[in-house]
DRENDO-1510 file (C-alpha; in Angstrom, 1 decimal, always signed):
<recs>
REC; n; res; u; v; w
REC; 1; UNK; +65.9; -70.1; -2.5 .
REC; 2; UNK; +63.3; -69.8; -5.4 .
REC; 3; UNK; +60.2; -67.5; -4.5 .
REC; 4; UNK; +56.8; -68.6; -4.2 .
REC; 5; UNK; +54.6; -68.6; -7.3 .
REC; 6; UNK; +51.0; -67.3; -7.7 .
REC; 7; UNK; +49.0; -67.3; -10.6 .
REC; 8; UNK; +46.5; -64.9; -11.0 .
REC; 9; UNK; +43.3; -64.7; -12.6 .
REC; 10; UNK; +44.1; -61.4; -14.2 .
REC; 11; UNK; +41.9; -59.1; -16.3 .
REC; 12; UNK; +44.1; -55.9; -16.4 .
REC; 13; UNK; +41.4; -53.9; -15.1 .
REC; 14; UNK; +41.9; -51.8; -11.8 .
REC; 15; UNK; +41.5; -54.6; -9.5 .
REC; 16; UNK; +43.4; -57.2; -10.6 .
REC; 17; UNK; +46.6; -54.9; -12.0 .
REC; 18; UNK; +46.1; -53.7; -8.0 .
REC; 19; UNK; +46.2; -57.0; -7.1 .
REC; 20; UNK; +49.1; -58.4; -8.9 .
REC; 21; UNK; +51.2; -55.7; -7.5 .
REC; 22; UNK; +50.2; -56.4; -4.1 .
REC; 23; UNK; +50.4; -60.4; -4.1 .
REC; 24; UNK; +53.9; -59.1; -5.5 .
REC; 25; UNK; +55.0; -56.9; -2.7 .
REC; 26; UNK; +53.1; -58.5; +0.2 .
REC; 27; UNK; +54.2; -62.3; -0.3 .
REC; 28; UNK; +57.5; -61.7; -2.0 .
REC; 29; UNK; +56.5; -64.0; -4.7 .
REC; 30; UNK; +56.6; -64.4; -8.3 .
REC; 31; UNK; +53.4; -63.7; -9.8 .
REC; 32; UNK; +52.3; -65.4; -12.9 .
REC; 33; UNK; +49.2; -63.6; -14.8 .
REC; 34; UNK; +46.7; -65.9; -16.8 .
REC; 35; UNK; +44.0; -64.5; -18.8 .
REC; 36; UNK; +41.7; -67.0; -20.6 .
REC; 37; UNK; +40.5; -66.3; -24.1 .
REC; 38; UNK; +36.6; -66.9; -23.7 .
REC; 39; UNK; +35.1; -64.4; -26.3 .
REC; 40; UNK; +36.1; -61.5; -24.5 .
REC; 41; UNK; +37.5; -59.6; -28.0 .
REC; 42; UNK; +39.3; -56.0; -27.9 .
REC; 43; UNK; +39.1; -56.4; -24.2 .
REC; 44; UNK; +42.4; -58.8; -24.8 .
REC; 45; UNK; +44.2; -55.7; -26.4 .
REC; 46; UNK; +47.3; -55.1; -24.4 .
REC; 47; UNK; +47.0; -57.2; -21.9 .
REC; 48; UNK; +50.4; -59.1; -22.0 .
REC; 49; UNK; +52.4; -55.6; -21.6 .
REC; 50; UNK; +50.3; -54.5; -18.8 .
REC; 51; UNK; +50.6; -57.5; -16.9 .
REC; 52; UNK; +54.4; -57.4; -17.2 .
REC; 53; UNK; +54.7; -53.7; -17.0 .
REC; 54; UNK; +52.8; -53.9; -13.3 .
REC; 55; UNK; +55.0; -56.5; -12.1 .
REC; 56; UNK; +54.0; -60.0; -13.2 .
REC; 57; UNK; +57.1; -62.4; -14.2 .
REC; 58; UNK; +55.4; -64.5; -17.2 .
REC; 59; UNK; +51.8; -63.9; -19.1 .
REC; 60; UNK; +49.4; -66.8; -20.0 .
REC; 61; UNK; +47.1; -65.6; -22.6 .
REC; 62; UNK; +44.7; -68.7; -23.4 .
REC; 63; UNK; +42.9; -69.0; -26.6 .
REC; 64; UNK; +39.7; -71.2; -24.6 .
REC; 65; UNK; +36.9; -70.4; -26.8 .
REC; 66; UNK; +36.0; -73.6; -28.3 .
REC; 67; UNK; +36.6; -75.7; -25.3 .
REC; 68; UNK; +33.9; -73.0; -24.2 .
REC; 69; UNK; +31.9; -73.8; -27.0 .
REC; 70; UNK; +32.5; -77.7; -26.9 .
REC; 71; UNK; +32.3; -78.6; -23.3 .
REC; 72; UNK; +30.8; -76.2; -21.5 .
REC; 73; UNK; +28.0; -74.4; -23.3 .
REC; 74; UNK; +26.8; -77.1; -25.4 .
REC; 75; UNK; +26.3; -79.5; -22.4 .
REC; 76; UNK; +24.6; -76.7; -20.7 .
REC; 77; UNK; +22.4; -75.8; -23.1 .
REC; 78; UNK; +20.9; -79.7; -23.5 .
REC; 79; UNK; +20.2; -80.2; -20.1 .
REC; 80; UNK; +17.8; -76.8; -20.8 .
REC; 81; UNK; +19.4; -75.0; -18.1 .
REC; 82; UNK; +17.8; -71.4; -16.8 .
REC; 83; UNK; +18.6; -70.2; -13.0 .
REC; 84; UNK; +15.6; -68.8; -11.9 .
REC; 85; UNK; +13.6; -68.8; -15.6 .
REC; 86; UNK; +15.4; -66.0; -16.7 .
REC; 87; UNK; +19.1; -66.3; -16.9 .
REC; 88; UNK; +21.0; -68.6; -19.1 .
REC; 89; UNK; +24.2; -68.6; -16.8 .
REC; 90; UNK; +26.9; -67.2; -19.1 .
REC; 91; UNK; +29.2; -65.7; -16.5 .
REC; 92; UNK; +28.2; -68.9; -14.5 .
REC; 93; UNK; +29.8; -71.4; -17.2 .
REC; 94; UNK; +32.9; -69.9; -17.6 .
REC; 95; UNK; +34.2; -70.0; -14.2 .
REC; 96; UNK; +34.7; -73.4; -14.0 .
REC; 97; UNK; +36.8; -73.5; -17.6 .
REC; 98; UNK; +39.0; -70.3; -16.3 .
REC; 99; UNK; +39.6; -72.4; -12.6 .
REC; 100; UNK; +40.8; -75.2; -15.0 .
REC; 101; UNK; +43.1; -74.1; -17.0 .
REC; 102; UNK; +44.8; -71.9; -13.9 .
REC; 103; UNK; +45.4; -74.9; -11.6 .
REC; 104; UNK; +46.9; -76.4; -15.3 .
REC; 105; UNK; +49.1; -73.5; -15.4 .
REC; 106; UNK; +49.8; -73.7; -11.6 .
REC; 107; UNK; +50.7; -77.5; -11.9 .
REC; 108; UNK; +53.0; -76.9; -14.7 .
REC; 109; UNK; +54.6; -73.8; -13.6 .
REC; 110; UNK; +55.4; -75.3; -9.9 .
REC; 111; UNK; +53.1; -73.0; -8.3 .
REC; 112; UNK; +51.6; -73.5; -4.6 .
REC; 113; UNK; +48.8; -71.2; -4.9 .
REC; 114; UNK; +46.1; -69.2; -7.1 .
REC; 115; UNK; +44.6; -66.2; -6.9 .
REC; 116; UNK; +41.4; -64.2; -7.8 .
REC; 117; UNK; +40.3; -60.6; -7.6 .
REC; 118; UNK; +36.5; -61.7; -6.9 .
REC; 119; UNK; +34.2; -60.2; -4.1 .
REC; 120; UNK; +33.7; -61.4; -0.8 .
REC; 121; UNK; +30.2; -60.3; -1.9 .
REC; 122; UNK; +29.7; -62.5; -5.2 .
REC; 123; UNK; +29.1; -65.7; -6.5 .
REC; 124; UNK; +32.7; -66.1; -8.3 .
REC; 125; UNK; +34.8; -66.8; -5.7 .
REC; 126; UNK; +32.7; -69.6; -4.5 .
REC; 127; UNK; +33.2; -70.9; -8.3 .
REC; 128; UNK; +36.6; -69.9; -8.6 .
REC; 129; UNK; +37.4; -71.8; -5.6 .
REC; 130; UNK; +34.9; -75.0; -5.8 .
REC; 131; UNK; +36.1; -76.1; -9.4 .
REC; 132; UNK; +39.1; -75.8; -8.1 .
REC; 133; UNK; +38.6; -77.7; -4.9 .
REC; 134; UNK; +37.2; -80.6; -7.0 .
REC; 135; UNK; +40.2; -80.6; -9.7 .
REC; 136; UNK; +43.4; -79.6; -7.5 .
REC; 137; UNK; +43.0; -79.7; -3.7 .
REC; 138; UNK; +46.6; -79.5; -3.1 .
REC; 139; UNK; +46.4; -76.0; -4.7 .
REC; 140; UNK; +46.0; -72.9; -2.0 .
REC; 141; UNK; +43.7; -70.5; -3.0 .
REC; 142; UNK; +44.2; -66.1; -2.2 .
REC; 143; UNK; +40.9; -64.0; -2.1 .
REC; 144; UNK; +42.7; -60.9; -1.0 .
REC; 145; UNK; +39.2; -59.3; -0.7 .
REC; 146; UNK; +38.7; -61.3; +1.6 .
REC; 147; UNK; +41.7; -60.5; +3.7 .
REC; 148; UNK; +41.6; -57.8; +6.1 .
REC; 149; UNK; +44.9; -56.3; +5.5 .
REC; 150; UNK; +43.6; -55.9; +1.7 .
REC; 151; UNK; +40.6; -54.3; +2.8 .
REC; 152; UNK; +42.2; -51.6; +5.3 .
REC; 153; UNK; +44.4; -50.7; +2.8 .
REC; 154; UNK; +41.9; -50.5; +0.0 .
REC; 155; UNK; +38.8; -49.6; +1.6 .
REC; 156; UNK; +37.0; -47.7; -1.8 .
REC; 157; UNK; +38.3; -47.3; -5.3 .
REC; 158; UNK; +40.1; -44.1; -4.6 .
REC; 159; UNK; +42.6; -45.7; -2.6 .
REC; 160; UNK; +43.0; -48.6; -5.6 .
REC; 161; UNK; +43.2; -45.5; -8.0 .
REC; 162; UNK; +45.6; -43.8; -6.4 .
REC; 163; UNK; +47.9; -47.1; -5.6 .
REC; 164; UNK; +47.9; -47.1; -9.2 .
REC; 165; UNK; +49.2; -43.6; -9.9 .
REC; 166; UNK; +51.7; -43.9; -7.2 .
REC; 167; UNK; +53.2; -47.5; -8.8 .
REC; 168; UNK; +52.5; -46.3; -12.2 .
REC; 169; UNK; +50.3; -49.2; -13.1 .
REC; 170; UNK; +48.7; -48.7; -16.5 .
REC; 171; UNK; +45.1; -49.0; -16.0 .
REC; 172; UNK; +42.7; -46.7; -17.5 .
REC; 173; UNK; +40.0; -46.0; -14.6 .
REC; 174; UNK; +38.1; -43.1; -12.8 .
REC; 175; UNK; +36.3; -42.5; -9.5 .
REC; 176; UNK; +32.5; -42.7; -10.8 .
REC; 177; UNK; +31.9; -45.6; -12.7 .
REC; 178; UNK; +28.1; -46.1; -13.7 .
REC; 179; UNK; +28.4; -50.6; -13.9 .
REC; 180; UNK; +30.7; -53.1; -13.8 .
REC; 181; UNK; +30.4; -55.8; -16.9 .
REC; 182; UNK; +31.5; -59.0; -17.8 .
REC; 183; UNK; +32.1; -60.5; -21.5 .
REC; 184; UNK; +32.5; -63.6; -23.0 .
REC; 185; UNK; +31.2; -65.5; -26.2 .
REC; 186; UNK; +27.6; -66.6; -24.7 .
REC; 187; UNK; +26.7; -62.9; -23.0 .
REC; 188; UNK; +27.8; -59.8; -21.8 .
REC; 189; UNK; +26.6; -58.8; -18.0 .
REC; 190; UNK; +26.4; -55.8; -16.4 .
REC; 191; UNK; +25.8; -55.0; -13.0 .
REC; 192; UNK; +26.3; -52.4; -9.4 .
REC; 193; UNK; +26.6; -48.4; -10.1 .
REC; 194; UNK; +23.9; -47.2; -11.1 .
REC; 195; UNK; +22.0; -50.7; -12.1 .
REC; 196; UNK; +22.1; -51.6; -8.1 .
REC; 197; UNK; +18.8; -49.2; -8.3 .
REC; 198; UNK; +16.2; -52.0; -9.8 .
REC; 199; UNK; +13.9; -49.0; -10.6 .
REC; 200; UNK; +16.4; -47.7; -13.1 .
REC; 201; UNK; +15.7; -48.6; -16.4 .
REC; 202; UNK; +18.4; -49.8; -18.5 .
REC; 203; UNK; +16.3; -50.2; -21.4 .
REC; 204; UNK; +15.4; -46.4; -21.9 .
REC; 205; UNK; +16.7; -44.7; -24.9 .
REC; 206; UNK; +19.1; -43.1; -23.3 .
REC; 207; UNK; +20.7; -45.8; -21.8 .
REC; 208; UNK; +21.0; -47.9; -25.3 .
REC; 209; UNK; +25.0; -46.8; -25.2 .
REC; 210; UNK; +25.7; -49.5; -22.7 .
REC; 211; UNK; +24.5; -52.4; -24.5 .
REC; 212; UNK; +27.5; -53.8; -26.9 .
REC; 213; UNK; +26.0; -57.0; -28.6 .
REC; 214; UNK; +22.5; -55.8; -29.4 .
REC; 215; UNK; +20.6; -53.4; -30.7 .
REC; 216; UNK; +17.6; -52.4; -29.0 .
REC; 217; UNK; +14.3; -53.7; -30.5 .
REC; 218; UNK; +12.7; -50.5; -31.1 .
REC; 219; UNK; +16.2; -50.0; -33.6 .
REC; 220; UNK; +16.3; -53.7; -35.3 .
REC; 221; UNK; +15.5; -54.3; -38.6 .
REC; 222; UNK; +11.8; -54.2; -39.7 .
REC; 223; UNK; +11.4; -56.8; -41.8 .
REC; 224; UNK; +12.4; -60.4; -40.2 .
REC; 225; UNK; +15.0; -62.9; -40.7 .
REC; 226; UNK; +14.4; -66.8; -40.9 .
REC; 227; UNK; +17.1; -69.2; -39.9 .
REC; 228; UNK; +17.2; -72.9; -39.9 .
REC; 229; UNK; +19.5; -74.9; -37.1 .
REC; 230; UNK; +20.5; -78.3; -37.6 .
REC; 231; UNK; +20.8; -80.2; -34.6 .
REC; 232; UNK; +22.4; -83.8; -33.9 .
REC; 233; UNK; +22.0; -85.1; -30.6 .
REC; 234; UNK; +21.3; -82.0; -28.9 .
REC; 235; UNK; +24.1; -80.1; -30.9 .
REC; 236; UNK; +23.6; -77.5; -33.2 .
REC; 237; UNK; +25.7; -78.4; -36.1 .
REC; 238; UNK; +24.5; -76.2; -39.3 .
REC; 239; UNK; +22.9; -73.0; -39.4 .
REC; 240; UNK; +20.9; -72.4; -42.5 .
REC; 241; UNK; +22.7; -75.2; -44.4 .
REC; 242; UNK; +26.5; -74.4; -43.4 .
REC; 243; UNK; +28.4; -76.5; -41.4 .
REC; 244; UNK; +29.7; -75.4; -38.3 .
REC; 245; UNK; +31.5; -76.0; -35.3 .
REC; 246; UNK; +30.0; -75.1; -31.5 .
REC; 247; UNK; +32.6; -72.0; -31.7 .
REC; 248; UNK; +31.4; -70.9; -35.1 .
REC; 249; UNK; +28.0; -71.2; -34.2 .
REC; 250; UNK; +28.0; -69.2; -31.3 .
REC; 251; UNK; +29.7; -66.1; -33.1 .
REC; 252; UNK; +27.1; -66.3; -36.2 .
REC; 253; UNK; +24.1; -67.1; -33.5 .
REC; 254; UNK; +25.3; -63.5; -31.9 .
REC; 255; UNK; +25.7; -61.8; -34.7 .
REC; 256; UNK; +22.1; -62.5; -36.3 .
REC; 257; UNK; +20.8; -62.3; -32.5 .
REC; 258; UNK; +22.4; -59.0; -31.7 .
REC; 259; UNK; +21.2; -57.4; -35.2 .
REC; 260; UNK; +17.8; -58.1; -34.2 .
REC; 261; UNK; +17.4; -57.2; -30.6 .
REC; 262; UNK; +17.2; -60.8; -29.2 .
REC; 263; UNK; +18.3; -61.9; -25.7 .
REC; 264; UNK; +18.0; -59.1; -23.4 .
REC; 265; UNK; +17.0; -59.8; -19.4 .
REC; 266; UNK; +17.1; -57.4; -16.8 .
REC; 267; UNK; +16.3; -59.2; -13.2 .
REC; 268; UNK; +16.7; -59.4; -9.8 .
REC; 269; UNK; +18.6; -62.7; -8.7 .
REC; 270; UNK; +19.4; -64.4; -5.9 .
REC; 271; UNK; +23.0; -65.0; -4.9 .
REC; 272; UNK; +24.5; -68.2; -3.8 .
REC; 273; UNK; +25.9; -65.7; -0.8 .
REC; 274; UNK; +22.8; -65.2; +0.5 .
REC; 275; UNK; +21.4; -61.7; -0.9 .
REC; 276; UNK; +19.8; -60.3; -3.8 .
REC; 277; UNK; +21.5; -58.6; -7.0 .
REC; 278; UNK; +19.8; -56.9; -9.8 .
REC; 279; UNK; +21.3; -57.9; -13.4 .
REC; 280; UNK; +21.3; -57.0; -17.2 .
REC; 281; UNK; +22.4; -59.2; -19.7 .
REC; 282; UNK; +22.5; -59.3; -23.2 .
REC; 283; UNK; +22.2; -63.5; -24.6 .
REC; 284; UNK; +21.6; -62.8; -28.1 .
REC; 285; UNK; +23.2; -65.8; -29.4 .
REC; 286; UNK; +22.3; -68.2; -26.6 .
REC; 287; UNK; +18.7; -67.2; -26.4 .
REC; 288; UNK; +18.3; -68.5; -30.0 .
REC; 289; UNK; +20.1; -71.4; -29.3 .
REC; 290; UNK; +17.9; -72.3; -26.3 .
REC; 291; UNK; +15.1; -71.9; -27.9 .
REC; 292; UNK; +15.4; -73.6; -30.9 .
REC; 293; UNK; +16.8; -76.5; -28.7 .
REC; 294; UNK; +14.1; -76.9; -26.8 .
REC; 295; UNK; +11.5; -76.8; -30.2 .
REC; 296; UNK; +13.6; -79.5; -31.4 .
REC; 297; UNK; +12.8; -81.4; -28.0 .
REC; 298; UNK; +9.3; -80.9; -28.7 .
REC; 299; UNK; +9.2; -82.8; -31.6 .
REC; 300; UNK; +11.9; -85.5; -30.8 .
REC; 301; UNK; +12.0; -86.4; -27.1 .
REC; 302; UNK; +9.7; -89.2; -25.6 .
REC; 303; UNK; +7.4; -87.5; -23.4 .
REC; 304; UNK; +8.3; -89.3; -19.8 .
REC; 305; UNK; +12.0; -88.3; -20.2 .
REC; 306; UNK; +11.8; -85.0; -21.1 .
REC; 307; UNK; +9.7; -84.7; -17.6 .
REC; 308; UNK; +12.3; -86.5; -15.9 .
REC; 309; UNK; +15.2; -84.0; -17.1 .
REC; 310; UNK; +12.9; -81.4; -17.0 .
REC; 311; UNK; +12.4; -82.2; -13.3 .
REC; 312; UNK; +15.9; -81.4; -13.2 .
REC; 313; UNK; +16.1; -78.2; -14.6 .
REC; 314; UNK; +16.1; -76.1; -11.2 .
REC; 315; UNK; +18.5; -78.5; -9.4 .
REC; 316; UNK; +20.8; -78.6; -12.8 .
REC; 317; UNK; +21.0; -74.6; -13.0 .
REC; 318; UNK; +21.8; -73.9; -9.3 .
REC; 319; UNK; +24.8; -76.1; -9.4 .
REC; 320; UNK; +26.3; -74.6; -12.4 .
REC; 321; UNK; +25.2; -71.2; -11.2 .
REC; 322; UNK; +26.6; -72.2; -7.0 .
REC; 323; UNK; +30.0; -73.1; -8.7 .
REC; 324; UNK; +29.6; -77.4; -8.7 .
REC; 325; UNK; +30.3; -77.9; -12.1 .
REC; 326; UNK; +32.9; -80.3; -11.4 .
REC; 327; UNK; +30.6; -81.7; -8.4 .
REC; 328; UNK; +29.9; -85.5; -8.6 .
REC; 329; UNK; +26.0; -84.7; -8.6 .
REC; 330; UNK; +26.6; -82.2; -11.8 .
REC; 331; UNK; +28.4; -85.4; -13.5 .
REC; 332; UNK; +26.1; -87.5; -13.1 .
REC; 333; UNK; +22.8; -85.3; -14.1 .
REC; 334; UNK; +24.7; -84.5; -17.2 .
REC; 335; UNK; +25.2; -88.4; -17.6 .
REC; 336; UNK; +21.0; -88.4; -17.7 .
REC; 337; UNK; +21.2; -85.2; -20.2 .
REC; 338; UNK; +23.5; -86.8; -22.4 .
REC; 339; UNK; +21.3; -89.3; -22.9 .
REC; 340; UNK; +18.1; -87.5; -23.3 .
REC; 341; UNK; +19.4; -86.1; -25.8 .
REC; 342; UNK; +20.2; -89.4; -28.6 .
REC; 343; UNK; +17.4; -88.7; -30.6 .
REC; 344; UNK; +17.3; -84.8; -30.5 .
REC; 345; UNK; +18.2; -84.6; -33.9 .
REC; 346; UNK; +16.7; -82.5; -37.0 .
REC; 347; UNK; +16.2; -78.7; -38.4 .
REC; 348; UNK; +14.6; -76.0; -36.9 .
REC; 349; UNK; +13.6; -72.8; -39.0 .
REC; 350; UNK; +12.5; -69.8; -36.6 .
REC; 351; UNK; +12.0; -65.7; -37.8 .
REC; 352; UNK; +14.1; -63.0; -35.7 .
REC; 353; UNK; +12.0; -59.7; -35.4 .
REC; 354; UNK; +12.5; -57.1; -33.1 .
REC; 355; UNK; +13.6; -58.9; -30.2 .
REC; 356; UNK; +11.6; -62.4; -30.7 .
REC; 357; UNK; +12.1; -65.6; -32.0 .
REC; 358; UNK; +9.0; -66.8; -33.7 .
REC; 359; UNK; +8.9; -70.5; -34.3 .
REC; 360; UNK; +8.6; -71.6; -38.3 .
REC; 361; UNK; +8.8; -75.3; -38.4 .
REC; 362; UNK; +10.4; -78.0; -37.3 .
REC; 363; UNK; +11.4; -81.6; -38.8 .
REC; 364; UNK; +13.4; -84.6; -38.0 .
REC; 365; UNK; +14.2; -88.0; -39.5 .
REC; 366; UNK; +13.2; -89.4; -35.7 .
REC; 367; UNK; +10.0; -87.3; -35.3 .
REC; 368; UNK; +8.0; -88.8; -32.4 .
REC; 369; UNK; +4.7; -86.9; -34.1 .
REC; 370; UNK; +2.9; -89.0; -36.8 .
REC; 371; UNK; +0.3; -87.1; -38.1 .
REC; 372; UNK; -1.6; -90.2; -38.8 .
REC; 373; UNK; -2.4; -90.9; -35.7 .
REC; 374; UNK; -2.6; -87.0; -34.1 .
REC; 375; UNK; -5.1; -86.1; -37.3 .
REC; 376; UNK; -8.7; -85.0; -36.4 .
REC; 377; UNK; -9.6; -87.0; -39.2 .
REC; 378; UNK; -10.1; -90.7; -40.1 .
REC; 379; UNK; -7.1; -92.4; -38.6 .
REC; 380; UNK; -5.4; -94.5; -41.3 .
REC; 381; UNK; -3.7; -96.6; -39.3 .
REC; 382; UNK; -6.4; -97.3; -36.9 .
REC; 383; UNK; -3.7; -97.0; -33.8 .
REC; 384; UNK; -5.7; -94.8; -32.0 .
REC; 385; UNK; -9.6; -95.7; -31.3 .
REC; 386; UNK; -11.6; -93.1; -29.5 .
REC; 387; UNK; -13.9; -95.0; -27.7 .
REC; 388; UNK; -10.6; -96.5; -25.6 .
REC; 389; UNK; -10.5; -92.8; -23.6 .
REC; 390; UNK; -13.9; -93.9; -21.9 .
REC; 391; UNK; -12.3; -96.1; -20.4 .
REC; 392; UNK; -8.8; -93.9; -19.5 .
REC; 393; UNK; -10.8; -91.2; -18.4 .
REC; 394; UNK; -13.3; -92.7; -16.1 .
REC; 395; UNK; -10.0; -94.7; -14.3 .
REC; 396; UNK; -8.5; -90.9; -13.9 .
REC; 397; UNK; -11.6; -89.7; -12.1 .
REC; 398; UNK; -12.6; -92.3; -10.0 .
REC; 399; UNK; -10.5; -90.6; -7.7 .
REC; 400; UNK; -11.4; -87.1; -8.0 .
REC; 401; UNK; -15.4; -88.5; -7.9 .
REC; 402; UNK; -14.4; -90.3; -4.5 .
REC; 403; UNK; -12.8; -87.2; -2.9 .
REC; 404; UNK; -15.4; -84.8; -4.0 .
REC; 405; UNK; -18.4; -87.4; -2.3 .
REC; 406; UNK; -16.0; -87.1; +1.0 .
REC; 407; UNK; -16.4; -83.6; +1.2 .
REC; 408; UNK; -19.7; -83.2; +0.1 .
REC; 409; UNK; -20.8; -85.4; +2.8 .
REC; 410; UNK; -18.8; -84.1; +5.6 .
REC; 411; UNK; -20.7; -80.6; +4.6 .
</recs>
């Protein structure tokens, strides 16, 4: 009889290597690693011979970058996304794409199950297992941390560590670790250790050696750099000129970022889970995207829709950062985005110094700003006459005149 297959989300860090060796030995199955391609760079090295070295039977190593790019972070940026003003949701995004192309892999490879090494304490599981709730509910789904018998036999990572030795699993790892971090092409995040402190300050000289894709701003260059994007229809298309896919664009958006200190945020979040968690990240790409988007927006975007999406904002950013990217509600507010977004279209020139983004100009073939009519002097085309806002304005306080007389009088 043919053993079971699993196919796990693997990393080849210490808990996932742990992991595949235990799915192996508890459930007498065949374990099948994937690892998904999302930016992650020399992390990649090796990965293939140390899955199959610690036990697994076949290696998936997916190159997923510009889907990534295409159809996950370019939809996400339009809509203006940012959970809780601060964070542009990089680990967020990429869940969904890595559920995916596992229950793909699980489908094609006969598998009755899929398994994670996320936290009974985070927000990936619940995204690891929601995309793929909405995409393939015939698949199981194994959280071993959230299995007892995992738990009692790996209470702390001295147990994990010394599982390893015993099994000779080739993971490089030591008791004391100061963070945890994840990478991928829109942002690197660090978090627990020593971060879990939110009084530590991770942006003190002598912590500059953990960030990897920017330079602090006290150490960027000192004169500025300008760069111009080109949008169409919300997508940035061309930077300074060039043409570019959404793949190329992010690695030349985080290569300028990084050199000049942009897209650091350090905050306290709340978790889908229920409790708080203190986060760095480093955006450096992204944040320029995000913001040129939005000054693109400014100049292009009728002024009642771009309340209506941006009434949306908060509800848009908690279901990509809860895990519903695949949710019907998600759909159908990107269905709204998309279409915000048909005359978002034009260039955008801003100046990178020392961690900013300085706006320096803006122009579109669809520009909803006619200087004609927004000029301080004589209006050429006679579309706007003054004395009309007598009028507009006495209408707007009528009410304010009647409530103010009711509370006067009740004095």
């Amino acid at each position: 009889m043919a053993k079971e297959k699993i196919v796990l989300a693997y990393s080849g860090g210490l808990d996932t290597s742990v992991i595949l060796k235990w799915l192996k030995e508890t459930y007498d199955a065949e374990i099948i690693a994937f690892t998904a391609d999302i930016g992650q760079k020399e992390e990649l090295d090796g990965l293939e011979e140390k899955a199959l070295a610690t036990g697994a039977s076949k290696v998936y190593i997916d190159d997923l970058r510009e889907e990534f790019a295409k159809d996950f972070i370019y939809p996400m940026f339009q809509s203006g996304a940012l959970y809780e003003g601060q964070y542009l949701l990089g680990t967020s995004i990429a869940r969904p794409l890595i559920a995916k192309r596992m229950v793909e892999i699980a489908r094609a490879e006969g598998a009755t199950a899929i398994a994670h090494g996320a936290t009974g304490k985070g927000n990936d599981q619940v995204r690891f297992e929601l995309a793929a709730a909405a995409i393939a509910p015939e698949i199981s789904v194994i959280a071993p941390w959230r299995l007892s018998e995992f738990r009692d036999r790996f209470p702390g990572r001295a147990e994990m560590i010394a599982y390893a030795e015993e099994n000779g699993i080739p993971v490089t790892a030591s008791a004391a670790k100061p963070y945890s971090m994840d990478r991928n092409l829109l942002h690197i995040s660090y978090e627990s250790g020593v971060l879990e402190d939110p009084w530590f300050d991770a942006s003190a000289p002598e912590n500059k050696g953990m960030f990897l894709l920017s330079a602090s701003p006290e150490d960027a260059p000192d004169q500025p750099e300008y760069l111009e994007l080109t949008f169409e229809q919300g997508n940035c298309v061309a930077l300074n000129g060039e043409q570019l896919d959404p793949l190329r664009v992010m690695e030349k958006l985080n290569e300028l970022g990084g050199k000049h200190g942009i897209g650091r945020v350090d905050m306290v979040e709340n978790r889908f889970v229920g409790m708080k968690s203190r986060g760095v990240y480093e955006t450096p790409g992204g944040t320029i995207l995000f913001t040129a988007h939005r000054k693109m927006e400014s100049l292009t975007m009728d002024r009642e829709v771009m309340n209506l999406r941006d009434s949306l904002i908060t509800r848009y950013s908690t279901l990509v950062y809860n895990g519903f990217w695949f949710a019907p509600e998600r759909l159908a507010l990107q269905a709204l985005v998309n279409e915000s977004q048909k005359n978002v279209t034009g260039t955008v020139r801003v100046k990178l110094y020392k961690g900013n983004i300085i706006a320096a100009g803006v122009k579109s073939p669809v520009s909803l700003y006619n200087p004609d009519i927004a000029t301080m002097e004589a209006d050429p085309t006679q579309a706007y006459d003054q004395g009309d806002a007598t009028g507009f304005i006495r209408l707007n306080a009528l009410r304010l005149k009647v409530g103010s007389g009711v509370e006067q009088n009740s004095k």
